[in-house]
C-alpha positions in Angstrom: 79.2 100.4 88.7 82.6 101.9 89.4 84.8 99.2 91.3 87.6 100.1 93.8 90.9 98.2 94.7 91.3 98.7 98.2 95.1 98.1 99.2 96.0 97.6 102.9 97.3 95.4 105.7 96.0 92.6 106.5 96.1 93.8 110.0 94.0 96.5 109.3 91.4 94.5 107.7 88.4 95.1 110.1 89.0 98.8 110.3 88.8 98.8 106.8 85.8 96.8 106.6 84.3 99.0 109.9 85.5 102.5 108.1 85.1 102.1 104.5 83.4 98.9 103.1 80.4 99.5 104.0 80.0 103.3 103.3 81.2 102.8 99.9 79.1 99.8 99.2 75.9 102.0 100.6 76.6 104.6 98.0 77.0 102.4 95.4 80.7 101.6 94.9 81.9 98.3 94.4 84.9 96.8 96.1 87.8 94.2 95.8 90.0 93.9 98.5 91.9 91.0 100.3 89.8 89.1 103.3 91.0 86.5 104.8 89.1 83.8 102.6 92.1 83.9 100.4 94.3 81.1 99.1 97.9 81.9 100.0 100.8 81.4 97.6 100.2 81.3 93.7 96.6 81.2 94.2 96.9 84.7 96.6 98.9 86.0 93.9 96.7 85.2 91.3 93.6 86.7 93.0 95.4 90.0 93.9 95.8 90.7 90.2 93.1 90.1 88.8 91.4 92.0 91.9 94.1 94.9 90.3 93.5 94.5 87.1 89.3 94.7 86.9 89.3 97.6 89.2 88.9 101.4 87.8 90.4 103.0 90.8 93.3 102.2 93.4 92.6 103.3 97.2 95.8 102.6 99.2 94.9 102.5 102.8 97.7 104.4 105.2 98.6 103.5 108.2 101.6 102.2 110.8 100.7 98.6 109.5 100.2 99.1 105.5 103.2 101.5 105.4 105.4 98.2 106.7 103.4 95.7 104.2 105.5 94.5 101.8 102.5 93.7 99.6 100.9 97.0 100.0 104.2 97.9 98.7 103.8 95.8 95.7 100.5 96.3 94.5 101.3 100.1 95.1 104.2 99.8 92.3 101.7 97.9 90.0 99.2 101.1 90.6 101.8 103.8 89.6 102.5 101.7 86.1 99.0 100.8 85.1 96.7 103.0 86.9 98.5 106.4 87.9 95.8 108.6 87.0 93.5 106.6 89.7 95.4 106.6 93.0 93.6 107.5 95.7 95.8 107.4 99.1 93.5 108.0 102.1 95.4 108.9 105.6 93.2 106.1 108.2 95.5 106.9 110.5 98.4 109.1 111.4 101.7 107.6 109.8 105.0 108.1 108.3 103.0 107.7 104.3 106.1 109.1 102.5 108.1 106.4 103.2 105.8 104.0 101.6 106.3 105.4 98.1 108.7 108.1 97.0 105.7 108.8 94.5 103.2 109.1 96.8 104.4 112.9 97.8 103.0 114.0 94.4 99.6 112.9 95.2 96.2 114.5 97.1 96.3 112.9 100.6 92.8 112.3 101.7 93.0 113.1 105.3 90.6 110.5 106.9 92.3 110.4 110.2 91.9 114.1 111.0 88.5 114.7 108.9 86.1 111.3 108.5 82.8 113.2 106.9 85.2 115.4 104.4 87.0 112.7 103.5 84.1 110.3 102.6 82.7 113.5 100.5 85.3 113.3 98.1 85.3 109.5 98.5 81.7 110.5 97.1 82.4 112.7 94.5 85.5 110.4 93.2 83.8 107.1 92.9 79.9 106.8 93.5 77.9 105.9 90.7 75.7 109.1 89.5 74.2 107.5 87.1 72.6 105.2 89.3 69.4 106.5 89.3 68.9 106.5 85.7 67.3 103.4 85.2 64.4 104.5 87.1 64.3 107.8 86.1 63.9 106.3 82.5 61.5 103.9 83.8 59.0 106.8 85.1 59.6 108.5 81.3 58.6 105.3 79.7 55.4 105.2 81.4 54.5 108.5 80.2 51.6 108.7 77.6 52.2 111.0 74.8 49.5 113.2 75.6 51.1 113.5 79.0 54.4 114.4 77.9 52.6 116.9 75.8 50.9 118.3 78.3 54.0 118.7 80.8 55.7 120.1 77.6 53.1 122.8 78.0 53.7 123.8 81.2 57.5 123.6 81.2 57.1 126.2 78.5 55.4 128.4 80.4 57.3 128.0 83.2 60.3 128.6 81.2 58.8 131.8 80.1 58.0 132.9 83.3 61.2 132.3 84.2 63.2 134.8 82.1 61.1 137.7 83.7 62.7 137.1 87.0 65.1 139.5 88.3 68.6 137.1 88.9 68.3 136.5 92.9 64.6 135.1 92.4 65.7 133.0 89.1 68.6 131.6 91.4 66.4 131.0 94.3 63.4 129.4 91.4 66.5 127.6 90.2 68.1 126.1 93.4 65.0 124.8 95.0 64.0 122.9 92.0 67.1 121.6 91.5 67.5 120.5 95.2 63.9 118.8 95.0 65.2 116.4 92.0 68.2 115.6 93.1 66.5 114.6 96.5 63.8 112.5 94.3 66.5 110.4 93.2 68.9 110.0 96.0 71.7 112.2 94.4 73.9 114.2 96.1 75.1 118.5 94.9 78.1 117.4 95.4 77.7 114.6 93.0 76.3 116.8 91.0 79.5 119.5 90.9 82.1 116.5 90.3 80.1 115.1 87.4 79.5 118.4 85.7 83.5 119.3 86.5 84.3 116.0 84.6 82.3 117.1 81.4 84.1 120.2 81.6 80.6 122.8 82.7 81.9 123.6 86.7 85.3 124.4 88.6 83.9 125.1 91.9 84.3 123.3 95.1 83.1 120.3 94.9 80.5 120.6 98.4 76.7 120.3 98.9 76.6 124.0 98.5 74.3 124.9 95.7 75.4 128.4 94.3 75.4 130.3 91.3 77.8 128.8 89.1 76.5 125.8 89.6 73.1 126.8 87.9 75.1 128.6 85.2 77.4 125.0 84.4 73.9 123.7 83.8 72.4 126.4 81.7 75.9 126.1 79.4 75.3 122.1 79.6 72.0 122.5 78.4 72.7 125.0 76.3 75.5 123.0 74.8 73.8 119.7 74.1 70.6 121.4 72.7 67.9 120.9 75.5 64.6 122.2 75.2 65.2 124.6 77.7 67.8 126.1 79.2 67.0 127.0 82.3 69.8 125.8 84.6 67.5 123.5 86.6 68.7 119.8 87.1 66.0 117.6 86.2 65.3 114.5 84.4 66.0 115.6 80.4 69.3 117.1 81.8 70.2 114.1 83.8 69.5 111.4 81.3 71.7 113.7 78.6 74.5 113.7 80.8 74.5 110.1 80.9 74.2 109.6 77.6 77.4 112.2 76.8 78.9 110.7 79.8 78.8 107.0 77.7 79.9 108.3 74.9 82.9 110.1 76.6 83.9 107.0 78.1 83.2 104.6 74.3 85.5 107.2 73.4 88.5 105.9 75.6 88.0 102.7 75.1 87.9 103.1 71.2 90.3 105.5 69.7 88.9 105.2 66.4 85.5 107.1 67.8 87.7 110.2 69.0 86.8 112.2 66.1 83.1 111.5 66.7 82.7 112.2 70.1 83.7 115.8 71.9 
């Protein structure tokens, strides 16, 4: 599960709890961030960092009060040595931001303040766990008899047959309402969906909850690319499973530099 830091004031503490804690927890984003059950001194200290240091992204909260903090200050300076790549600032409220960071400037503003429901969408499509579903979707696969996974074998190749005969508008149309009905199934998002497939490298659309072309044709070249059974630029479970696994092996990949040559 992907894990935030979440730097602010401590006066803005309950707006950040009210505004962001718990949408992020319910799509699956984990949190650190400072509450007031905190030991102050050493102890504070001590807590912040390693809050800092087992986090995979850094949100900085901006606002009148955290653009004053002295700590937000701090842990801000720790974020553009250790963790540059993974800033996130998000704009809570209207503020002079630039003058918290001469850095900042050089950075995507999330504009939270002016825009709540675009904001949390690339909150969304920066940290929520697509993957998440994948144990049960592996689940329902391991319940499968072989003679039913021969049999929907069968019929996916004769769908997939049927399919090339379409003209291009009705493959699209075959192609975005099955897609839409799996990713409902499991809970996932498009737009999850466009910022997972722009991170293997298959989509550079917007990233929105708008299912168009190019989206079916980054899963054709996905499928196409990692050998599927069919390519067919539906999303379903054999596409979603791969891209975990490539996902996994992208990311054993950064943690081990002796597996670059292994892993594309």
């Amino acid at each position: 599960m992907t894990r935030v830091f979440i730097s602010h004031s401590a006066a803005d503490r309950m707006l950040v709890e009210e505004e962001l804690i718990a949408f992020l927890h319910g799509v699956g984003v984990d949190t650190w961030y400072s509450s007031d059950d905190i030991m102050i001194g050493s102890d504070w200290e001590s807590h912040i960092k390693e809050g800092l240091l087992y986090s995979d992204w850094f949100l900085v909260v901006l606002t009148p009060c955290s653009v004053q903090s002295d700590w937000v200050k701090v842990e801000l300076d720790w974020a553009f040595e250790q963790r540059r790549e993974k800033i996130v600032p998000l704009l809570l409220q209207p503020c002079a931001w630039k003058s918290l960071h001469l850095l900042l400037r050089s950075i995507q503003v999330l504009d939270y303040a002016s825009d709540p429901n675009r904001a949390k969408e690339k909150l969304v499509a920066l940290f929520a766990d697509f993957y998440r579903a994948a144990p049960k979707v592996r689940q329902i696969e391991d319940r499968l008899s072989p003679e039913a996974v021969d049999d929907r074998n069968a019929r996916w190749d004769q769908h997939y047959t049927a399919l090339q005969s379409l003209d291009p508008a009705a493959r699209f149309a075959r192609q975005k309402m099955m897609s839409q009905r799996k990713l409902k199934r499991y809970g996932l998002e498009i737009h999850e969906l466009k910022a997972e497939l722009q991170q293997l490298g298959y989509f550079s659309g917007a990233i929105d909850d708008e299912f168009i072309p190019e989206l079916a044709v980054a899963l054709e070249s996905f499928q196409r690319r990692n050998n599927l059974r069919h390519v067919d630029g539906f999303f379903g479970e054999f596409t979603y499973l791969t891209m975990e696994s490539v996902t996994r092996l992208r990311k054993a990949k950064l943690l081990d530099p002796q597996k670059r040559d292994s892993v594309e």
